[in-house]
C-alpha positions, 0 to 999 in steps of 0.5 A: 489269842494264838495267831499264825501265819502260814504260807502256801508257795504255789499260789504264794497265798497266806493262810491265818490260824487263830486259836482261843487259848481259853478254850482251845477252839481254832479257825483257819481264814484262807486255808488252802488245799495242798496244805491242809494236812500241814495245817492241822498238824500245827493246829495239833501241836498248839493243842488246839481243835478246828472248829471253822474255816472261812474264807474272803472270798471265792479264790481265783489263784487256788483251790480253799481247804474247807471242804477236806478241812470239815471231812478230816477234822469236823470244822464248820465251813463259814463264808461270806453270805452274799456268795449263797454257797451251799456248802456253807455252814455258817454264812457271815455278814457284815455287822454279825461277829463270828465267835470263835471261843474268846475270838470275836471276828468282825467282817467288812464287806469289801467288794472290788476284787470280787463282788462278794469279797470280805476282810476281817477285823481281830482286835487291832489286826485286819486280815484283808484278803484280797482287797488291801496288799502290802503296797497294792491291792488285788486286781478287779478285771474278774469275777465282777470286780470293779475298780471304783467299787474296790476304791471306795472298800479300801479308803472308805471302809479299811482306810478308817480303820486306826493308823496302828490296825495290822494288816495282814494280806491275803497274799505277798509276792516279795515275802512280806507279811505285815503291814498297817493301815497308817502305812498303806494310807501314807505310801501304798503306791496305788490306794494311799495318799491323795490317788483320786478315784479317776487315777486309780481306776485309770491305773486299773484299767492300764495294768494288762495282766495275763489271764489266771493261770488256775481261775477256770479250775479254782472257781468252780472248785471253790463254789463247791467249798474247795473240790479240785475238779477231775479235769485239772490238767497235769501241769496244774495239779500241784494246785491240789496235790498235798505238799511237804511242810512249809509253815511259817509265822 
């Protein structure tokens, strides 16, 4: 398997490219839009085809690529099914693998986040979207998020990954870019260790953030399978603009 990190700055977002050395056949987890033309320019140079992209769940803090992604390209639009997106092509579940040549892709449910978000399972790497970070986890304050719920996805569900299982998140503010799952259970100062349910919702519930910045834009952009809506103001239009190359990994 050819596996690469790539970073979008704006929203500090990690987009993963996997590709099928076999077969030449690739997909894109969490592609975002100002980058997709970088992205199929690596897909390009690796000799490799986009046959999918799929996302975690329906962003917040950018608008996906997927739907320029499929114009440009061809690619097939998979998303989690319980978010019941009419773009979509391929609906995932947990417990169905998506095939991407030789690549087996395993979904796990994972809500808390959002009510509809899932991490995937490639070998002994988890890409855990929003749910896990390095050192934290997403915030559960919208999109029918639920602390208690995200508690019981991470220590239940990813948590019994193996301690050896990569992770690797959907995003990371302080440039890391991997982590695992024996390290997050030992030290992730708001999941690991012995935090009981009662002190992570009581931390959630204590955080204060600020409203998104792009969320009233990128939602129902991202229900649409990545449409960057015609009111975007001026100031957030960087959001959707195409960027210069900025690739990583």
């Amino acid at each position: 398997m050819l596996f690469k990190q790539l970073c979008e700055p704006i929203s500090s977002t990690y987009t993963y490219l996997l590709g099928c050395e076999e077969t030449g056949e690739a997909i894109l987890i969490d592609p975002v839009l100002p980058t997709w033309q970088r992205d199929l320019a690596v897909i390009a140079e690796l000799g490799l085809r986009l046959v999918y992209t799929l996302d975690t769940h329906i962003h917040a803090d950018h608008i996906t690529a997927a739907i320029t992604l499929k114009r440009e390209s061809g690619s097939r639009i998979a998303h989690p099914a319980i978010d019941a997106l009419p773009c979509t092509d391929e609906p995932v579940r947990e417990g169905v693998p998506l095939a991407v040549g030789g690549i087996q892709i395993d979904p796990l449910f994972t809500p808390g986040h959002t009510d509809g978000h899932h991490a995937y399972r490639v070998g002994d790497r988890v890409l855990t979207g929003d749910a896990l970070l390095i050192d934290g986890c997403g915030r559960t304050d919208f999109q029918n998020g639920d602390a208690p719920t995200l508690y019981r996805s991470v220590r239940e569900t990813l948590f019994s990954l193996p301690d050896e299982t990569l992770v690797y998140p959907a995003h990371d503010y302080e440039g890391r870019r991997v982590s695992s799952i024996g390290q997050e259970k030992a030290r992730n100062p708001r999941l690991g260790g012995d935090r009981s349910l009662a002190a992570f919702v009581a931390l959630m519930n204590e955080l204060d953030l600020a409203y998104p910045t792009f969320i009233d834009y990128a939602v129902p952009g991202n229900r649409e399978c990545g449409v960057c809506p015609a009111d975007v103001p001026e100031d957030l239009q960087r959001y959707c603009r195409q960027m210069g190359d900025s690739r990583q990994g």
